[in-house]
C-alpha positions as CSV (number, residue, x, y, z in Angstrom):
1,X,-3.0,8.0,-10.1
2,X,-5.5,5.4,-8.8
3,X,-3.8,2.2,-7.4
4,X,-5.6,-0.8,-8.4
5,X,-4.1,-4.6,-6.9
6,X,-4.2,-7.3,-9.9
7,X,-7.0,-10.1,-10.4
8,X,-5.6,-12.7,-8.3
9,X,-4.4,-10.9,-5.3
10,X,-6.9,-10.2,-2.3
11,X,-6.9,-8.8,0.5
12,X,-7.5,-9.6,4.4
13,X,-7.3,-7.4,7.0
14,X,-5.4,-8.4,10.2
15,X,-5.3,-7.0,13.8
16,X,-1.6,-5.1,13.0
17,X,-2.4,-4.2,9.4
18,X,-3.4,-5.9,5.8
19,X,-2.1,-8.9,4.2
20,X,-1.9,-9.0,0.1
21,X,-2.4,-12.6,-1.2
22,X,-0.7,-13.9,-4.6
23,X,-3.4,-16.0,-5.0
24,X,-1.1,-17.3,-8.4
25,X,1.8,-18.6,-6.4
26,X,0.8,-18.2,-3.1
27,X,3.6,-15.7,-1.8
28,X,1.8,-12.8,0.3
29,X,2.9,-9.5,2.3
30,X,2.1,-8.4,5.5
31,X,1.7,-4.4,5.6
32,X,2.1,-2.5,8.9
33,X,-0.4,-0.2,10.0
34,X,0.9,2.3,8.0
35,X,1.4,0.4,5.1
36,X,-2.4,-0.7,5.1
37,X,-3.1,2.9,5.5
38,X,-1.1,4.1,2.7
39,X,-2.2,1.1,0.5
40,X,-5.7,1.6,1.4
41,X,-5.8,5.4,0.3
42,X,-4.4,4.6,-2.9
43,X,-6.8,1.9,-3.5
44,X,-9.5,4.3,-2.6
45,X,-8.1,6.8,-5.6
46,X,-5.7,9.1,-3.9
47,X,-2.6,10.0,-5.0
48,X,0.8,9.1,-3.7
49,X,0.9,12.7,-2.4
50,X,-3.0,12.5,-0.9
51,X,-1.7,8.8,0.8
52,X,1.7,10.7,2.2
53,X,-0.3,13.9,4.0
54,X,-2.7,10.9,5.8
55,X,0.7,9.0,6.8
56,X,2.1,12.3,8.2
57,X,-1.4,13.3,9.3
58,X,-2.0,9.5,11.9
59,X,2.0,9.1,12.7
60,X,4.8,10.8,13.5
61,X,6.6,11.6,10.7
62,X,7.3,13.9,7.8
63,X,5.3,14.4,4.5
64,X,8.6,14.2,2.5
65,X,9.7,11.2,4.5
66,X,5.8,9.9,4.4
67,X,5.8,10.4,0.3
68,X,9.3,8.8,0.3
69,X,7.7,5.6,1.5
70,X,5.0,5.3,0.3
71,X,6.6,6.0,-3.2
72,X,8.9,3.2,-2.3
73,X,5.9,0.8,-0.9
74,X,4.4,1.1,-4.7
75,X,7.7,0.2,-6.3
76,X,8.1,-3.2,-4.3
77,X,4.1,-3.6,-5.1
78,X,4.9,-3.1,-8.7
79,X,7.8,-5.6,-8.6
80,X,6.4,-7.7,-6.7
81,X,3.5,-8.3,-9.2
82,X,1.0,-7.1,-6.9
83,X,-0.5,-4.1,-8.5
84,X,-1.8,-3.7,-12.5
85,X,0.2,-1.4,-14.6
């Protein structure tokens, strides 16, 4: 599964993560570290499973807990408009 962030939203890295712009309406999200990280692997073609074992790998905590969230982080992207189908 290859994450890939719709026409009009960019992105901008920040000093405590990544921020994804709705450039349609203007509403944006700020990502923790681990967020960007997990957002960033999946934009970069891994899967959700790939994106969890980094998470667990660079913080302390769990690859089920790790795929958990970031399972959950692509569910508020996709209803969020953020990400293409």
């Amino acid at each position: 599964m290859s994450l890939r962030l719709n026409a009009d939203v960019s992105t901008a890295d920040t000093d405590y993560g990544i921020v994804l712009l709705n450039q349609r309406n203007g509403d944006f999200w700020q990502l923790n570290p681990s967020g960007a990280l997990a957002v960033r692997r999946l934009l970069d073609g891994d899967t959700p499973e790939r994106a969890a074992a980094a998470l667990a790998a660079e913080f302390e905590v769990g690859q089920e807990e790790a795929l958990e969230d970031v399972l959950a982080l692509l569910e508020q992207l996709r209803a969020a408009g953020l990400v293409a189908p």
